[in-house]
N, C-alpha and C positions, 0 to 999 in steps of 0.2 A: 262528389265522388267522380272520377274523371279514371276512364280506364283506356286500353290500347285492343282496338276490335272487339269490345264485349267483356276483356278479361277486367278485374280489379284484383289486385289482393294488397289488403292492408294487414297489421297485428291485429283489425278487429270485423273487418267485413272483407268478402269473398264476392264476386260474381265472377263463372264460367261462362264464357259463350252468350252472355245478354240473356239467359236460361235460365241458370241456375244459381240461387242467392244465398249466404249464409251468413251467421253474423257469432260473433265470436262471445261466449258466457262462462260462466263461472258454478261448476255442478257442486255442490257443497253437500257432505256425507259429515254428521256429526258423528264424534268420537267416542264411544263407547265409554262410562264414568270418568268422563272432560269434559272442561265448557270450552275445548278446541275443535277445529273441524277438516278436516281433508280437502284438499281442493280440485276438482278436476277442471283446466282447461279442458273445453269441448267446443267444438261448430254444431251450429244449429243449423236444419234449413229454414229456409221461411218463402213464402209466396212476393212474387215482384214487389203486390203492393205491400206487403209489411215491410219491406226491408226498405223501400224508398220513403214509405211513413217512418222509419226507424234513423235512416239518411240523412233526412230532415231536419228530424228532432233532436241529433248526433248534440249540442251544442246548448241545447234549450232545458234550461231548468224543470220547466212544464211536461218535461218527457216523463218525471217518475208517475206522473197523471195517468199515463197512456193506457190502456186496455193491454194487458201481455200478448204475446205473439207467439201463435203458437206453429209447430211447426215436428221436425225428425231430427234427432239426437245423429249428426253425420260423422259419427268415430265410432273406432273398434277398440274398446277399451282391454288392453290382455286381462287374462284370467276370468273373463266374465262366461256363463256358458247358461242360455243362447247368447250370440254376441250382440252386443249393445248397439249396432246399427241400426236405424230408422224407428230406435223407441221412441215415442209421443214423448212430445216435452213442451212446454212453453216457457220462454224468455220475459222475464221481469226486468223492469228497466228501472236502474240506478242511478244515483247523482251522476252529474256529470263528470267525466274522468274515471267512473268505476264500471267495471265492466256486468251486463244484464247477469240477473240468477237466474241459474235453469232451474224449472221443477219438473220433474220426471210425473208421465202420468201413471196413479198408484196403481200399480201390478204386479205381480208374485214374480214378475223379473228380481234376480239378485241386486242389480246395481238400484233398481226402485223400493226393495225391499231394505237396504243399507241407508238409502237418503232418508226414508221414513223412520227406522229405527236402530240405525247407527251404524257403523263400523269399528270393528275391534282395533285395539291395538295390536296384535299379532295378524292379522289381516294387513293391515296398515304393512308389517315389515314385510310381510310374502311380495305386495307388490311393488314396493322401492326394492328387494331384493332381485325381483323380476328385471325391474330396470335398470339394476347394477348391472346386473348377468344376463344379459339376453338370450335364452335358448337359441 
């Protein structure tokens, strides 16, 4: 990973200022009577040393091995309420080429409440409506 004074940003990992690390996952919300799922892109954060154990292992089959990485949910997902920033989450790490699953730590947050036991289909359309139509 080779950045310019501290920064990086790739489609899958983030460093600010040689500071602050994030790494890019896949929040998965099953579908209420489907066996499809919703997908949210989300940034994680993670501590130096995960993200450079994470950097590492970017390439190596052995990564699905690794101990998850846990970290702050660093998005504001609309319509959620409290908002979705700095929920606990941990990053699961996928073959290579696929991007880590977030699991959200269980709590009567909405967005943890939804990944635990589903989201509707009509929820589903409120927020691709939302992203049609931006207020």
């Amino acid at each position: 990973m080779h950045g310019v004074d501290g920064h990086v940003l790739t489609s899958d990992q983030c460093v600010i200022g040689d500071e602050h690390f994030f790494l890019r996952g896949r929040l998965l919300l099953p579908i209420v009577d489907s066996d499809d799922v919703f997908d949210w892109g989300v940034w994680v954060s993670a501590s130096r040393a995960s993200f450079v154990r994470a950097d590492d292992m970017w390439s190596n089959p052995a990564r699905v091995d690794d101990d998850p990485i846990g970290g702050y949910l660093a998005n504001i997902l609309p319509t959620y309420e409290p908002s979705t920033l700095n929920l606990r989450a941990r990053l699961h790490a996928q073959p290579v080429g696929q991007r880590p699953l977030v699991e959200l730590e269980p709590t009567d947050h909405p967005l943890a409440v939804e990944q635990r036991e589903g989201i509707s289909a009509s929820r589903i359309q409120a927020l691709v409506e939302r992203f049609a139509h931006p207020a």
